[in-house]
N, C-alpha and C positions, 0 to 999 in steps of 0.2 A: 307815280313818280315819288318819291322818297328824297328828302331835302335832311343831311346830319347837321346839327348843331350843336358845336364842341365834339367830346368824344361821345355823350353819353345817350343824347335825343335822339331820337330818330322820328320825323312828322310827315306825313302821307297826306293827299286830301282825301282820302278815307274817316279826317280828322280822329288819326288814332297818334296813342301819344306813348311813347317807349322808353325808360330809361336803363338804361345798360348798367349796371355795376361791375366792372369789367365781363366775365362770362355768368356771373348770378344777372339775376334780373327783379326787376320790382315794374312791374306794366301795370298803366293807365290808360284812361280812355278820356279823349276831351267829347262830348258829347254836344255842348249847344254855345257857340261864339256869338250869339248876339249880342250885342249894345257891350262889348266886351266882358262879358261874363262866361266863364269856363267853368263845366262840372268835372272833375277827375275821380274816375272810379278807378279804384284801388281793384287788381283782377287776380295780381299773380306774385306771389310771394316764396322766395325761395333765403336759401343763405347765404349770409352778408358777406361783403369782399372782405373783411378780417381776416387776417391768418388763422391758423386752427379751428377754422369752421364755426364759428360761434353762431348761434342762431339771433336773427335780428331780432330786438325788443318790442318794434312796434310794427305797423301798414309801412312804412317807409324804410325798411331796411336800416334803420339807422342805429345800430350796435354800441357806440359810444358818441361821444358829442361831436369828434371829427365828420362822423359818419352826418351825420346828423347836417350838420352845416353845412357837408357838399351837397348834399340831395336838396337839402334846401334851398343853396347858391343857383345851383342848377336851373330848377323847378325857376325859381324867382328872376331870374336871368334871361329864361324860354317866355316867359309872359311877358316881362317887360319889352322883351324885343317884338312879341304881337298886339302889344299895347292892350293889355288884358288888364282890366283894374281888379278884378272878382276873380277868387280860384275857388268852388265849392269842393268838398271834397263826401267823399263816402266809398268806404267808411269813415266817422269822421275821423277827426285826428285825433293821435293818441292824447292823454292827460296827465301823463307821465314826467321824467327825469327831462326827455333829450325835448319836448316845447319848444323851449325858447329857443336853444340853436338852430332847431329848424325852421325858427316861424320870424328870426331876426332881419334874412337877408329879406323877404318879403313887406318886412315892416319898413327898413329903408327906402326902397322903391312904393312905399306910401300901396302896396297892393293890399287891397281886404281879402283876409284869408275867413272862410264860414263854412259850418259844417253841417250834415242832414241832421 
């Protein structure tokens, strides 16, 4: 059974984890919910919902900082509401430009973001 959250989640108890950029995609996988800790591997990387096809910057699809902050909103949104305190990620996350728009709305919700 397949549970959406907003437009862009989609969460199975397959515990696999989907985000939609409108018809691009950027797929994850939550791998191990113990003690509320989530690994999200990064599987499937295509190009960003931008107009004129720009290719995304980093693992996150996130092309400019707009970009950047929804997926992060998102992401940070999906955990808070499974009361997730831990998002591991891998690959990890980028070290780049768009950081901190991405890594803001998680820092609010006090969630620890760590990478492999």
């Amino acid at each position: 059974m397949t549970r959406m959250f907003g437009s862009w989640f989609k969460f199975d108890k397959r515990k696999h984890l989907l985000l939609l950029l409108t018809n691009k995609k950027v797929q994850g996988q939550i791998v191990d919910k113990r003690e509320g800790k989530v690994e999200i591997t990064v599987t499937s990387i295509q190009k960003s919902l931008l107009p004129g096809g720009k290719r995304p910057v980093n693992e996150y699809a996130c092309a400019n900082m707009e970009s950047a902050r929804k997926v992060g909103e998102e992401l940070a949104s999906f955990a808070e509401r499974h009361q997730i305190r831990e998002l591991w990620f891998f690959p990890p996350r980028p070290r780049g430009g768009k950081v901190k728009e991405f890594s803001e709305p998680f820092i609010r919700r006090g969630i620890r973001l760590l990478d492999f």
